[in-house]
C-alpha positions in Angstrom: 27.8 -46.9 131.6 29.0 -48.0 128.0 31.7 -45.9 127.8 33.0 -46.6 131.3 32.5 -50.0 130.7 34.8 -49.5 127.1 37.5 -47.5 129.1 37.5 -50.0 131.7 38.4 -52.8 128.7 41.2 -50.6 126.7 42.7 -49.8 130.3 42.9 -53.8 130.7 44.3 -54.4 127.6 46.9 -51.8 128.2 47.9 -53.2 131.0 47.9 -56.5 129.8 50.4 -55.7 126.8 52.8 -54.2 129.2 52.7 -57.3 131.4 54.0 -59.3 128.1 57.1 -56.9 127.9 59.1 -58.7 130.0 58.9 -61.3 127.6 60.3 -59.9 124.2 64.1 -58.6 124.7 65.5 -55.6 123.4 65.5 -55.4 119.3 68.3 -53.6 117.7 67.8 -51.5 115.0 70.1 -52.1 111.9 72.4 -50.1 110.1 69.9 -47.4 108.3 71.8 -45.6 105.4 70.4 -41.9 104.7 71.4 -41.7 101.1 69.4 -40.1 98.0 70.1 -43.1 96.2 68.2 -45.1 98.2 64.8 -42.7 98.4 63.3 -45.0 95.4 63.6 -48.5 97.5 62.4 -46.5 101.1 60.0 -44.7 99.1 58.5 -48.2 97.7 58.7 -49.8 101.4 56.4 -46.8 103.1 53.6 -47.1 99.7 53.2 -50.7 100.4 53.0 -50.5 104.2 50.1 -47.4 103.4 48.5 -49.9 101.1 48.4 -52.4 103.3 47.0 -50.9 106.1 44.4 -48.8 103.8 42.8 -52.2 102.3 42.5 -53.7 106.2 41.2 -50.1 107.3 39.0 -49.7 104.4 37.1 -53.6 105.3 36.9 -52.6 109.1 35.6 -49.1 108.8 32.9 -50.3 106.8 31.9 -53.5 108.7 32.7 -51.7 111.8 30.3 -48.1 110.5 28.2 -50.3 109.4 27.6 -52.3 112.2 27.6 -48.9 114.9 24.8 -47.7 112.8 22.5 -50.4 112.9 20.7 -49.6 116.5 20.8 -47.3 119.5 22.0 -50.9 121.7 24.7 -51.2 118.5 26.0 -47.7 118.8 26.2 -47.3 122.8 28.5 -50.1 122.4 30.7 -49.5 119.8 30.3 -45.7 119.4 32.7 -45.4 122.9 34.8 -47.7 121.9 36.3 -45.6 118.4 35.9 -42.4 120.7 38.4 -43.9 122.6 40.6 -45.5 120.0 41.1 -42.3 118.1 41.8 -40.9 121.3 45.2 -43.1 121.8 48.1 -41.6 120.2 50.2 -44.0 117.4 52.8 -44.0 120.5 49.9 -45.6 122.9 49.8 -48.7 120.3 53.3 -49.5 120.8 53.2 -51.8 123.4 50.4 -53.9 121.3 53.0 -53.4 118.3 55.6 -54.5 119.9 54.6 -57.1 122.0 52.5 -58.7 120.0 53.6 -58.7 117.0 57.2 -58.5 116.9 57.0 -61.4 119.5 54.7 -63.6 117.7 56.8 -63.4 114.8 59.9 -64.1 117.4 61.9 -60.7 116.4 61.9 -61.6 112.5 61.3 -58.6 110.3 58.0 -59.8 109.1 56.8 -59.1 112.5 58.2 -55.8 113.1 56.5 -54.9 109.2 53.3 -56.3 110.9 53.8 -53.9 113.8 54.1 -51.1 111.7 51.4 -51.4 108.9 48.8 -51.9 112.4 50.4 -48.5 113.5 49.7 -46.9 110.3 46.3 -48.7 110.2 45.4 -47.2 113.8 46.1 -43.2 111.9 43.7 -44.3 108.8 40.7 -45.9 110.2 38.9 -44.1 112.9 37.7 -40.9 110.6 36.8 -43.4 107.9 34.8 -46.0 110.4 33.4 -42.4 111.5 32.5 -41.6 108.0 30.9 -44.5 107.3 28.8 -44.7 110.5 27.8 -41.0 109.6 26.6 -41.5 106.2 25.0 -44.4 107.0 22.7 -42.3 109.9 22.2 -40.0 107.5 20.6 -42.0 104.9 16.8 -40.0 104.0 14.1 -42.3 105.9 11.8 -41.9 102.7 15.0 -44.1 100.7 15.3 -46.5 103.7 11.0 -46.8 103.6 11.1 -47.6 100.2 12.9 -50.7 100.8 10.6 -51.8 103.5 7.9 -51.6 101.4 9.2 -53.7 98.6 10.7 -56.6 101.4 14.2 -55.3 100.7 16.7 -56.8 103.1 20.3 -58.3 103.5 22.6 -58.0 100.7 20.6 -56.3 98.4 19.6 -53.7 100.5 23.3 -53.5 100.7 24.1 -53.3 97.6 21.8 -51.4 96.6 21.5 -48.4 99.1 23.7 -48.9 102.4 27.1 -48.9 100.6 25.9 -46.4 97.8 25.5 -44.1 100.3 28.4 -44.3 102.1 30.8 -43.6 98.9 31.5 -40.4 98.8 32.1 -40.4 102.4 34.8 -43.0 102.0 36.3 -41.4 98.9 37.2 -38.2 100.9 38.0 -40.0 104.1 40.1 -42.1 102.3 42.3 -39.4 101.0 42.4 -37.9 104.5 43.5 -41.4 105.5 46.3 -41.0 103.4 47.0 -37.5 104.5 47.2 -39.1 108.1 49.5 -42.1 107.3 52.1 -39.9 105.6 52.0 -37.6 108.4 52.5 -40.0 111.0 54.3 -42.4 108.8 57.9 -41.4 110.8 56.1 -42.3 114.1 54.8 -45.8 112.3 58.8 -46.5 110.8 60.7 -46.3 113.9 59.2 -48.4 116.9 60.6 -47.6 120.1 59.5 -48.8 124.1 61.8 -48.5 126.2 64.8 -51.5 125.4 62.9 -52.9 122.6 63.7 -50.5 118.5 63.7 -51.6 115.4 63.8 -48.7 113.0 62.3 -49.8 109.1 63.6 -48.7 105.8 61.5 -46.1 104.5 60.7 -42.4 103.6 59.5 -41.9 107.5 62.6 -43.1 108.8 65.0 -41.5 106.3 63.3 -37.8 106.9 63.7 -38.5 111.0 67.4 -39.3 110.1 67.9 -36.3 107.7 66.0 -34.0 110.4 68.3 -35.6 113.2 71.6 -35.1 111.3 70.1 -31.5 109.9 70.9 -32.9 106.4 68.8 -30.2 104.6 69.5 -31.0 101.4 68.0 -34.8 101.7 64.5 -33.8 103.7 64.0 -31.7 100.8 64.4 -35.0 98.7 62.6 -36.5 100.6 59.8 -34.6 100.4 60.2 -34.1 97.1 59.9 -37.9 96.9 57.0 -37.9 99.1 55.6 -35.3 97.0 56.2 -37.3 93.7 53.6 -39.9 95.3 51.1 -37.4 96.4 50.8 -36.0 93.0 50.7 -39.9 91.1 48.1 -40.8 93.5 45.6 -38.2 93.2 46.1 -38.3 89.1 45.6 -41.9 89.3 43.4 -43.1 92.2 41.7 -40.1 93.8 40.6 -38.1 90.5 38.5 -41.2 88.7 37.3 -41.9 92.1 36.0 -38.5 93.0 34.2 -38.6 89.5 32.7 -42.1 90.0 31.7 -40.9 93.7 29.5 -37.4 92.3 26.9 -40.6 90.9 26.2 -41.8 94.3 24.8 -37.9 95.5 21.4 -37.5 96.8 19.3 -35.9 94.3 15.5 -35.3 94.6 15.5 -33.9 90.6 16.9 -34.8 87.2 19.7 -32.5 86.2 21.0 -32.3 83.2 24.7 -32.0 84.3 26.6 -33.6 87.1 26.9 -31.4 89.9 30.1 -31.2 90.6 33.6 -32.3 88.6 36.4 -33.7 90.2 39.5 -32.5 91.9 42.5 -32.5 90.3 45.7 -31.9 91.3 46.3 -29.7 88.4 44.3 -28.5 85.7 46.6 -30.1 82.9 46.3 -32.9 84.3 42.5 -32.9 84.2 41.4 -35.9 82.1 45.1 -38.0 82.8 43.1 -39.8 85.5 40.1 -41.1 83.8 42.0 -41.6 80.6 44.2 -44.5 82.3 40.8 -45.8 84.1 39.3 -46.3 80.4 42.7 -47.8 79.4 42.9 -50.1 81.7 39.2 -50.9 81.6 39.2 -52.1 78.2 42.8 -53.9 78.5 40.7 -56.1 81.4 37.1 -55.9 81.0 37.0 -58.9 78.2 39.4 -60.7 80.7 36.9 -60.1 83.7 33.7 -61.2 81.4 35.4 -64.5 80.8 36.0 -65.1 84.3 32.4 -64.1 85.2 30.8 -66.5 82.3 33.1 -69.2 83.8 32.1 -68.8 87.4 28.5 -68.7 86.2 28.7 -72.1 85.3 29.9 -73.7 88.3 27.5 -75.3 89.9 26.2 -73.4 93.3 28.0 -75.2 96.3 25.1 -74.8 98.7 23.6 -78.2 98.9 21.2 -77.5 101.8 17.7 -76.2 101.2 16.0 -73.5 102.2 14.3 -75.2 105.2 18.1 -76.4 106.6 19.3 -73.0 106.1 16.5 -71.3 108.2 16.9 -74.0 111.0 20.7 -73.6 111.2 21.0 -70.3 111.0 19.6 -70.0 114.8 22.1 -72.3 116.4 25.0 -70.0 114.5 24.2 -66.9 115.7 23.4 -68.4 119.3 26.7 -69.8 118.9 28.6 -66.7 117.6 26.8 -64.2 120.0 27.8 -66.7 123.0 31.6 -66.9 122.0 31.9 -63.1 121.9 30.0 -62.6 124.7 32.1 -64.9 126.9 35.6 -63.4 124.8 34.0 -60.0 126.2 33.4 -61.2 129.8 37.4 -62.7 129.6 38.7 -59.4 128.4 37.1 -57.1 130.6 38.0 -59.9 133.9 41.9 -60.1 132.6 41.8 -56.8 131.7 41.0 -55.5 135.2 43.0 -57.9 137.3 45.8 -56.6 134.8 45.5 -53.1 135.4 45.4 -53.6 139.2 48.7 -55.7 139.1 50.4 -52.2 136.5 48.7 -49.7 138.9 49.8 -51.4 142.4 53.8 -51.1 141.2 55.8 -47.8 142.7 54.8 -44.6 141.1 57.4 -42.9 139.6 57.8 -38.9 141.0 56.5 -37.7 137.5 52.9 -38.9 137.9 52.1 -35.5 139.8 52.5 -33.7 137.0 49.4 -35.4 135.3 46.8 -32.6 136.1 48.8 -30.1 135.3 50.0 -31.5 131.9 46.0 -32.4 131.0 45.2 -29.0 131.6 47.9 -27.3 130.0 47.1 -30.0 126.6 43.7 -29.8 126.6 44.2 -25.7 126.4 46.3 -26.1 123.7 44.1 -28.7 121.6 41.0 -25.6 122.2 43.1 -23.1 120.6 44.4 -25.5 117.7 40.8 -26.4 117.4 39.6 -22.7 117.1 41.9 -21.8 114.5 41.4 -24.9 112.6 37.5 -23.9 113.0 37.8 -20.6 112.1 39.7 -20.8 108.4 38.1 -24.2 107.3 34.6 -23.4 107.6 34.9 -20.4 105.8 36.7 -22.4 103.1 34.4 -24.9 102.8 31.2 -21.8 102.1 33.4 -20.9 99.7 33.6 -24.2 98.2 30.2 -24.6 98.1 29.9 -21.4 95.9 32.3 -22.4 93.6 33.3 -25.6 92.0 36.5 -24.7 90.9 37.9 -23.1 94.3 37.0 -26.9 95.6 38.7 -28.6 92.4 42.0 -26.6 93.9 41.7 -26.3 97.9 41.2 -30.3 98.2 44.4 -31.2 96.4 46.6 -28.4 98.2 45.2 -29.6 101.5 46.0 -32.8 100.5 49.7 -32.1 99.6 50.6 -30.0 102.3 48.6 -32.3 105.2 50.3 -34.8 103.6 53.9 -33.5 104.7 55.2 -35.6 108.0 56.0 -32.9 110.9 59.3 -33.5 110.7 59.8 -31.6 108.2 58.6 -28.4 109.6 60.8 -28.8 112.8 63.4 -26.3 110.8 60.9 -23.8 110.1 59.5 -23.8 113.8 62.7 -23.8 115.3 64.4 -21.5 113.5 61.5 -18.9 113.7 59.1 -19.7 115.9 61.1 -21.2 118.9 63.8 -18.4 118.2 61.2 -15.3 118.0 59.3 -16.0 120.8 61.0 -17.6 123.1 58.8 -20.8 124.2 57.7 -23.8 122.7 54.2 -23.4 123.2 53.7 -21.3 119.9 55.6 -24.3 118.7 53.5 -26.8 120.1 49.8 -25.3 119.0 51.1 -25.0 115.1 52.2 -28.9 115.2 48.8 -29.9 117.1 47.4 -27.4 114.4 48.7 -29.2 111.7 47.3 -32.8 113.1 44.1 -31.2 113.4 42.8 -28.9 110.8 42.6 -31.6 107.6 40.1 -33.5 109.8 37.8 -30.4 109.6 38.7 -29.8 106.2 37.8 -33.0 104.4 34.9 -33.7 106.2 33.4 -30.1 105.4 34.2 -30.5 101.8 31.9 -34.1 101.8 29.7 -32.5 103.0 29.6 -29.8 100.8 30.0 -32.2 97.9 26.7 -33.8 99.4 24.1 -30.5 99.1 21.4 -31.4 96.6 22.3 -29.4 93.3 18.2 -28.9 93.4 18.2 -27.6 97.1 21.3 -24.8 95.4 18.9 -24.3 92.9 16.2 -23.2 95.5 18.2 -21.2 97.4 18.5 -19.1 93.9 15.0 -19.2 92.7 14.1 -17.5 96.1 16.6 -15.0 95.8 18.4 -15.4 98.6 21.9 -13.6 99.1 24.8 -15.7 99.7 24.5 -15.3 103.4 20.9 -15.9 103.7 22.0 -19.2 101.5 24.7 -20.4 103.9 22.6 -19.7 106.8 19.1 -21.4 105.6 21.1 -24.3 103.0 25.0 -24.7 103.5 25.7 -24.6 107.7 22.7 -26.5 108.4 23.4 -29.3 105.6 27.2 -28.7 106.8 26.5 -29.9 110.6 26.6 -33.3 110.7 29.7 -33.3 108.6 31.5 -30.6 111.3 30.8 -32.2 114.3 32.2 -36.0 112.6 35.0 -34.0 111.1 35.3 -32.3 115.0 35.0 -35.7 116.4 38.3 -36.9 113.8 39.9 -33.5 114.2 40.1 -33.7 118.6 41.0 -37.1 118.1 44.0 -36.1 115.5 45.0 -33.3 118.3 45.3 -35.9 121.0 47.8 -37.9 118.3 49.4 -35.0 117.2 50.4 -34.3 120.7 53.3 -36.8 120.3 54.6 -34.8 118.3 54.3 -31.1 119.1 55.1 -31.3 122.6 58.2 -33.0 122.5 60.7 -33.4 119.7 64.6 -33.8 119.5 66.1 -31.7 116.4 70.3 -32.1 116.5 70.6 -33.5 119.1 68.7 -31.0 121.1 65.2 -31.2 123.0 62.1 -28.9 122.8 59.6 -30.3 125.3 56.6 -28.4 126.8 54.5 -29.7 129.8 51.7 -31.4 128.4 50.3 -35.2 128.2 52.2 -35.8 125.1 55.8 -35.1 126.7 55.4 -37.2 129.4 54.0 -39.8 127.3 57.1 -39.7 124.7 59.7 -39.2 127.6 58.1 -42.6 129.5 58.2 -44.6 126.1 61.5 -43.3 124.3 63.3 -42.3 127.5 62.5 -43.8 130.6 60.6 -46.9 129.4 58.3 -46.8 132.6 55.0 -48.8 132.0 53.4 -47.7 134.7 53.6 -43.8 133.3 52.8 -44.9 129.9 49.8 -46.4 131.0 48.7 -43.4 133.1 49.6 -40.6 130.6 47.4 -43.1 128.0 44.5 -43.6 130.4 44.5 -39.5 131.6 44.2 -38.7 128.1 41.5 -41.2 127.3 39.4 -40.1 129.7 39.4 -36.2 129.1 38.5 -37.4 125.3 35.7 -39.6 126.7 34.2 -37.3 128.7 34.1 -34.5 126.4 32.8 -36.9 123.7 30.0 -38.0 125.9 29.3 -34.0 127.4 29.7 -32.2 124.3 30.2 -34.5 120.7 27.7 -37.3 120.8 25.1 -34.6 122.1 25.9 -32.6 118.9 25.9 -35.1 116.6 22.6 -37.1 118.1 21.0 -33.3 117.3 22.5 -32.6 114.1 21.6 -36.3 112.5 17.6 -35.7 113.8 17.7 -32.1 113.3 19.8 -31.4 109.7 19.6 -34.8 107.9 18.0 -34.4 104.3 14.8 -35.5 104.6 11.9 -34.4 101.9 
């Protein structure tokens, strides 16, 4: 009922953005220069619009995870709701792009920035909402019954457990973020429905001109340049952050070394990472104590007692929980008129071609999946036998997921497209490339979470290494595959956009699927009523799968594999 009642909602608010079209007229894209000289200024436009819409990703997918986790009435509601988010490809959030934000900010550039950082923000925080909510229902009870017991609640509880224990989660969902901003980063740069583009300076927008044009020579500068950035980042940001993570692992037992090192993206650059942390932690740490002594000795602003709090308190949350509730009961009463009005104008001839494109997507998602299955979970075993194959998979995963599929439109035409004939081998290695990193990441967090004293069980007994996957590493491994399965179907359903139809020099590959009628209606055609149903076909085969198959999984995994002693 929850999730009928969520796809109810997102099919109203659909339709209610495409109502507002009529409002915002057409906005032309300006002169775009694709120059090597200009990679440095595009390539600083695309990092801040990542930034951006990492820091608002990172705040909701932790309020949001948190928040899912708290109760079974919690996660029935909000649960559905991310199912279905992550199930809308970055094309689906056009129309709320666009006419929202472009027209609240009247056609000014600022608004057509804000349009694309919440595209890029709706590619980075599902998995890491997902990943929050996971580690969260994972937590051992015994941890979570030692706070009872000593009256721990609020923001110490946390503090001190809650968002400990959602770390190392966020660390490698946050790099996976990353991996699916740059990827659909072009997507993000170059907003198009129907009269209404506006195409933004940036690395996205150069490599879709340089693929357009079949200007070899500056894609490979641009990835080169894209490249640069993947490298900086994981010597800077991800390295000390996959060290600092390793302390908040669940460990029943001293050891006397930490379990695992970090990743690096090369081995000479090993120690570059945390040298610049320490360097910049002693430039600023006096700064920060100052500060902290000062703030101490302002006097505390709260002025009512403990008495008025308690009484207040009350009225606030009967207050807050009314507005929502009546917000709710607004959205879901628009929303439905709305999508009576969109659904009651003339079908266009194309909509017959629904079930057959669901089928023939859906088929093409269950291979990608398989294949993605069946090379990252043997990766990640292998990662859990030896630290240093993880310290090099995770930053060649990260590099090469990083690369936007653009860039392989060459390779897969001239080869792939040429040797067999068709697009569909085409079309499963794009999805395949949306899909795999989801199961990748999540695998390797999980591995990254095995108690080292669980490992050293597993050897005491002397088991072989298949007895030890089969009795420690898959079982500890579950919860992480089916959230990384969740991501990974949800990344297929984006990637969609992009593998089924594609222009390369002025020439279109297209397949039948959902995601070619979808980017015909939007780029093309411009038809809102078969945008809406290409959206709300393919949010429905994702719901119901989620509800038959995912959230079935998971509720067994969490009860049946979470580390409990």
């Amino acid at each position: 009922m929850n999730g009928i009642l969520s796809f109810v909602m997102l099919a109203g608010v659909i339709a209610l953005f495409f109502e507002f079209r009529s409002r915002v007229g057409a906005i032309h894209a300006p002169r775009f220069v694709v120059s090597t000289r200009h990679l440095p200024y595009y390539a600083l436009c695309s990092f801040l619009r990542m930034l951006a819409a990492y820091i608002i990703a990172l705040g909701f997918s932790i309020v949001y995870g948190l928040a899912a986790a708290r109760g079974r009435l919690w996660e029935r509601i909000l649960i559905p709701l991310i199912d279905i988010a992550q199930s809308v490809p970055v094309v689906g959030f056009f129309p709320a792009a666009v006419y929202f934000f472009v027209a609240l900010a009247h056609g000014s550039r600022f608004g057509v920035e804000m349009a694309a950082v919440f595209l890029i923000f709706t590619s980075q925080a599902w998995n890491m909402t997902l990943g929050v909510y996971e580690a969260r229902k994972t937590i051992p009870a015994d941890s979570m019954e030692v706070l009872d017991a000593f009256g721990v609640s609020g923001f110490l509880r946390l503090r001190r457990l809650l968002l400990p224990a959602c770390v190392p989660k966020l660390v490698y969902n946050s790099i996976l973020s990353w991996v699916a901003g740059w990827y659909f980063l072009i997507a993000c740069e170059i907003i198009t429905v129907g009269p209404a583009s506006y195409r933004l300076p940036g690395l996205g927008s150069f490599l879709m001109e340089a693929a357009d044009k079949g200007q070899v020579t500056e894609i490979i500068a641009g990835l080169l340049t894209l490249l640069a950035i993947i490298v900086a980042m994981d010597v800077i940001v991800w390295q000390p952050l996959s060290s600092w993570a390793e302390k908040f692992r669940y460990e029943f037992a001293a050891t006397p070394q930490p379990a695992a090192a970090s990743f690096g993206m090369l081995g000479v650059f090993a120690d570059i990472g945390p040298a610049i942390t320490r360097a910049l932690q002693t430039t600023f740490r006096p700064v920060g104590r100052k500060i902290s002594r000062a703030l101490a000795q302002i006097p505390s602003p709260a002025a009512m007692s403990r008495t008025s709090v308690t009484r207040i308190a009350p009225l606030l949350r009967f207050v807050l929980v009314s507005a929502v509730s009546l917000l709710g009961v607004w959205a879901i009463t628009s929303g439905v008129f709305a999508l009576f009005r969109a659904l009651d104008q003339p079908w266009p001839s194309e909509v017959k071609m629904i079930p057959v494109a669901t089928v023939a997507s859906l088929a093409r998602i269950t291979i990608a999946y398989a294949i993605s299955l069946g090379w990252t979970l043997p990766v990640a075993l292998m990662a859990s036998e030896s630290r240093g194959f993880m310290r090099a998979v995770a930053p060649v995963a990260e590099i090469v997921g990083s690369m936007p599929a653009t860039a392989l439109f060459p390779l897969i035409v001239l080869f792939v497209v040429k040797v067999t004939g068709g697009m569909n081998l085409a079309s499963i290695l794009l999805i395949l490339t949306g899909m795999q990193w989801y199961l990748l990441f999540n695998l390797l967090a999980g591995v990254n979470q095995i108690p080292e004293d669980l490992r050293e069980a597993t050897r005491s007994f002397g088991l072989s290494r298949i007895a030890g996957w089969r009795k420690l590493t898959i079982p500890a491994l579950m919860p992480s595959l089916v959230t990384g399965s969740i991501t990974a179907w949800g990344g297929g359903w984006n990637a969609l956009i992009l593998s089924e139809y594609f222009i390369y020099q002025s020439k279109t590959y297209r397949v039948v699927g959902l995601g070619s009628l979808l980017d015909d209606a939007t780029y093309r055609t411009g038809n809102g009523v078969m945008i809406l149903l290409s959206l709300l076909s393919m949010v429905a085969v994702v719901l119901i799968l989620n509800r038959l198959v995912w959230r079935r999984l998971y509720g067994f995994s969490v009860e049946r594999y979470r580390l409990d002693y």
